[in-house]
DRENSEDO-72519 format. One record per residue (C-alpha): x, z, y. Coordinates in steps of 0.1 Angstrom, whole numbers, plus 5000, padded with zeros to 4 digits. Each point is the difference from the previous one (the first is absolute). Last residue first. Example, Ala and Ser with C-alpha at 12.3 -4.5 7.8 and 13.67 -1.06 7.14 Angstrom:
513750714989;498650074966;
// end
This chain:
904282111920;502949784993;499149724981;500150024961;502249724987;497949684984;500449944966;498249644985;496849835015;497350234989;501650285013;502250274988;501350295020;503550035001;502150335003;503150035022;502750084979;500750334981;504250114994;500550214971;501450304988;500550165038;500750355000;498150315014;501450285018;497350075023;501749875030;501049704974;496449934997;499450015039;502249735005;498649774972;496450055013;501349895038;501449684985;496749954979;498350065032;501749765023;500649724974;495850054990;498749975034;498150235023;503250065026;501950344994;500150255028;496649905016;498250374993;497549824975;502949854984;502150274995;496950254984;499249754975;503549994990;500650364998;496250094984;501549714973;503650204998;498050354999;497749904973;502549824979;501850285001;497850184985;499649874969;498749714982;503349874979;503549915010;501849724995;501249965041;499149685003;496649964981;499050335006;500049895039;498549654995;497250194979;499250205024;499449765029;502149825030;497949815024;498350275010;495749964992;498149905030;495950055006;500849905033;503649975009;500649645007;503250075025;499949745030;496649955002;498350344989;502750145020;498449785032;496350074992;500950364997;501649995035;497749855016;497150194983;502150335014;499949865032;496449935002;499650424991;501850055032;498049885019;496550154979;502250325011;500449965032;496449895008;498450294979;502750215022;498449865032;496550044987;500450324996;496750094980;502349934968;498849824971;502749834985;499450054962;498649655003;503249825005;501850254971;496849824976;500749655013;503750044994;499650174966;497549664991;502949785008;502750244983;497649984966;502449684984;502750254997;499550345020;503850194984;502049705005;498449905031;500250345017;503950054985;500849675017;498250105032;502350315004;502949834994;499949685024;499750315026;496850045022;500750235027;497650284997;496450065006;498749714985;502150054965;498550355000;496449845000;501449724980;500750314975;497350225004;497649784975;502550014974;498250274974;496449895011;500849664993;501450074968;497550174985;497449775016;501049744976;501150224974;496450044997;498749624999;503249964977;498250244972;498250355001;496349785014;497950205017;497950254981;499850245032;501150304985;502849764980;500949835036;500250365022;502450134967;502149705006;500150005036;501650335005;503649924991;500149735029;498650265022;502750294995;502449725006;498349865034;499450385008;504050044997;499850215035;496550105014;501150155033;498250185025;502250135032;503249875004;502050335013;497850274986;499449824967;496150034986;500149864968;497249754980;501349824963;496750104990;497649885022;502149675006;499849874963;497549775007;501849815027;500749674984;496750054979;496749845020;502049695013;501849984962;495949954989;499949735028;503249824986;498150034966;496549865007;501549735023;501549995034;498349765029;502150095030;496450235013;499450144962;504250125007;498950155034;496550144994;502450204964;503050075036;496850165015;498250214973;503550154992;500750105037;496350165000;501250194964;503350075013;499150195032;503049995026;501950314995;500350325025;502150175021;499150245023;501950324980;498149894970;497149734997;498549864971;498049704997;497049874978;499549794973;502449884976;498850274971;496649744994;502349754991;501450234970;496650124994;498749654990;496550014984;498750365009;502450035029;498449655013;496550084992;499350255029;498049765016;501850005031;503649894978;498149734982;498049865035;504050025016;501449814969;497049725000;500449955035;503949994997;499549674979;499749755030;499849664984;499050154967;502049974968;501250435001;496450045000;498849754967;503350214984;498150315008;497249854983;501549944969;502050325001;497050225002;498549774965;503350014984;500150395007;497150054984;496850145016;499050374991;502350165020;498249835032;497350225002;501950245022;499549765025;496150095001;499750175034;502449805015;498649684989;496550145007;501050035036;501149625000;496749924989;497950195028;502649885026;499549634990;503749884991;501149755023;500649594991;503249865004;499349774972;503150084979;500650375009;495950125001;499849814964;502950194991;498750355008;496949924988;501449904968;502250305002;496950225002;498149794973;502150084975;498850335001;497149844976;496650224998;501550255031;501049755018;496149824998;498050364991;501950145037;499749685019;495950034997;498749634992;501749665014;503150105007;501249925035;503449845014;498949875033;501049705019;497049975024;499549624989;500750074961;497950305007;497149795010;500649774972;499950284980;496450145008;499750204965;497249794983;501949685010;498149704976;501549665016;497849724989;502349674982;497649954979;496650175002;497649854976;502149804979;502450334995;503350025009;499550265022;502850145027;501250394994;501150255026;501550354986;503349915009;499950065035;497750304996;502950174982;500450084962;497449874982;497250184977;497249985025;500749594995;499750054961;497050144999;498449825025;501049704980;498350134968;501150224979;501650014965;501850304991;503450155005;501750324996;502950025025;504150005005;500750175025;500950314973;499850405007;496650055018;497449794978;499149685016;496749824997;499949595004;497249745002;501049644991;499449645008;501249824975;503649825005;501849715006;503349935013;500849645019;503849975004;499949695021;502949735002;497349714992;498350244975;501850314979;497550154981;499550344990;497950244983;498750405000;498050204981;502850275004;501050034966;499349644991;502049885025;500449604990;502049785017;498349655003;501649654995;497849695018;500749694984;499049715021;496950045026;498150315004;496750024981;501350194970;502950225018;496950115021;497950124970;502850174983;500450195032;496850105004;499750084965;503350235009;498350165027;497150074984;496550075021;499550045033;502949905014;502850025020;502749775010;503450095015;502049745010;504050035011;501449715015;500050135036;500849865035;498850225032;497149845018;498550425006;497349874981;501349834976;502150294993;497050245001;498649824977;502749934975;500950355002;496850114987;496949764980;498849654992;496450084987;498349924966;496850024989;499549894966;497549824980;502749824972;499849675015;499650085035;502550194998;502249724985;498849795030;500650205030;503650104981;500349615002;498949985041;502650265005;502549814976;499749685026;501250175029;497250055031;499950345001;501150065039;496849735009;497750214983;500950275020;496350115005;499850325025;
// end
């Protein structure tokens, strides 16, 4: 198969060139391949060669046009250029041996056979020359385009030495299998299971790099189900792992949390949620197995899971080497609250109750919303229908106290140094309870979200305290370019 037609960017026909110049072979090589193949978009060019990478590279950046600026690897053999939007990597071809506690290998230069016998699947193990002789020729030791067309996950020498050599692999089959909708050849998948144990050796940035590739698929529950059959999931995430299956007692039993997980993460990748509303997807019900009690009358119950979940996420983020900053209070938060519209949707919606939700959600009550919607998975398809009703009256409702009241990501009106100011008096407690009283009055509709209202209501509830007035506080201003302007009311 000749593909010269695929290759026809100027920097090929330069890479042509520079080997040329320096008595290379060089081939086009992996994802970029397969991608082109499969007529999926891709930016990322790997180029091999027989000979020195970076002299390859050098070479190139030469005879391209205008400055070319090239990363150097030296460690790795490796270079870079970045060309018309293109990260183009070069490298020597390479033979590899593995010792049994480190994926990362002893290498030595080979030839392309070499390094194709050294990939990870047969669809990344197909290269296309850029050589005078042969350009643009497909060379497919491993029959990849076939399994591109059968949709096959295979490795191109014994699965054992491949997962075995670098675990990674597994989750990279894993993934690949997830994003391309591909299946696992049985042979391969087997030596997942049989080599999952391998996995310890593979940092947890790597593992979490390609679990974050399957939580960014259209239908990441493929991914989740191949982890949990492979007997990597409890390996890699054992609190996940703990969701599955279902208990029953006196003929009751529990829906199973790990399947009902898999489908509310389909549901937020379905709405379009990003990395972080799909990692909140996988945690809002973490905490089920062990918040778990049989209760005669009610049956299974996993009361204050949403709080014992919220408190879990931390540790799950620091195994995982997530990110400990706003990404994880993030999904904190929506694991914490995502009951509440649920609650809301069940009850009659008071002015109250979805004052306290948009105070305590802020600017992350759209993205709650679309999680609670996708937490509706019930095979009653007349309660799904109720509830995804009721659910639209909730929006109403926020969108209307949103209106009227402006209480996203809102501070009261009346703060702590307006209290100490009046009364005299220092930090203390008081100050606590009068602000929490304030606060509290608004959200509940008692006092109106304005400074006269609240600084009347803070002066009350001094004097119930036994505090006196020294001083009487106006509004404040805020200043603007054009002179003092008095805050609005929130």
């Amino acid at each position: 198969m000749n593909l010269k037609n695929k290759i026809d960017n100027n920097f090929f026909k330069v890479i042509t060139a520079a080997s040329r110049e320096l008595g290379y072979d060089s081939y086009i090589v992996g994802g970029y391949v397969r991608d082109m193949l499969l007529q999926r978009q891709s930016n990322d060019i790997d180029v091999v060669t027989v000979g020195s990478g970076i002299e390859l590279a050098k070479k190139t950046a030469e005879l391209l046009p205008g400055k070319k600026h090239v990363k150097y690897y030296g460690r790795f053999g490796t270079a870079m250029i970045n060309v018309d939007g293109h990260e183009i990597e070069f490298v020597g071809a390479r033979k590899e041996s593995y010792t049994a506690d480190s994926r990362k290998p002893t290498c030595e230069n080979g030839t392309l056979e070499d390094d194709q016998n050294r990939r990870d699947f047969t669809i990344n193990a197909m290269a296309i020359s850029l050589n005078d002789s042969d350009f643009g020729e497909l060379v497919d030791p491993f029959n990849g385009v076939q399994d591109l067309h059968d949709k096959v996950i295979r490795t191109p020498l014994d699965p054992d030495v491949t997962y075995s050599d670098d675990p990674l692999r597994m989750m990279r089959a894993i993934r690949f299998a997830t994003q391309l909708h591909f299946r696992i050849e049985d042979e391969s998948f087997e030596a997942i299971r049989r080599n999952a144990h391998r996995i310890k050796i593979i940092s947890m940035e790597r593992v979490t790099e390609e679990m974050n590739k399957i939580l960014m698929s259209s239908v990441p529950s493929i991914g989740f189900k191949l982890l949990d059959k492979s007997g990597l999931l409890p390996l890699i995430f054992p609190q996940m792992a703990a969701l599955k299956g279902v208990e029953i007692q006196d003929g009751k039993g529990h829906k199973d949390n790990f399947y009902h997980t898999l489908e509310v993460l389909d549901n937020v990748a379905n709405s379009g949620g990003d990395l972080w509303l799909r990692w909140a997807a996988v945690l809002h019900d973490i905490a089920k197995p062990l918040t778990k009690r049989f209760e005669k009358e009610a049956g299974w119950t996993f009361h204050g899971h949403e709080v014992k979940g919220a408190r879990m996420v931390h540790k799950i983020f620091a195994n995982f080497k997530l990110p400990l900053n706003e990404k994880m209070k993030y999904v904190e938060k929506l694991v914490y609250l995502h009951l509440r519209p649920i609650v809301l949707a069940q009850d009659i919606v008071t002015d109250s109750a979805v004052r306290r939700l948009l105070f305590d959600a802020g600017d992350d009550i759209d993205d709650l919303m679309t999680l609670c919607d996708a937490d509706i998975t019930s095979k009653n398809e007349e309660k799904k229908a109720r509830f995804h009703k009721n659910f639209q009256i909730v929006r109403q409702k926020l969108k209307e106290i949103e209106a009227k009241d402006h209480l996203r990501n809102w501070q009261p009106p009346v703060d702590g140094k307006v209290i100490m100011e009046t009364f005299g008096i220092p930090e203390s407690r008081e100050v606590g309870v009068i602000k929490n009283a304030i606060r509290e009055a608004i959200l509940d509709g008692v006092i109106g979200n304005n400074f006269a209202e609240a600084y009347q209501f803070m002066k009350e509830k001094g004097s119930e305290l036994g505090l006196k007035i020294v001083k009487e506080v106006t509004e404040p201003v805020e200043v603007k370019s054009n002179g003092p302007v008095p805050v609005k009311n929130q």
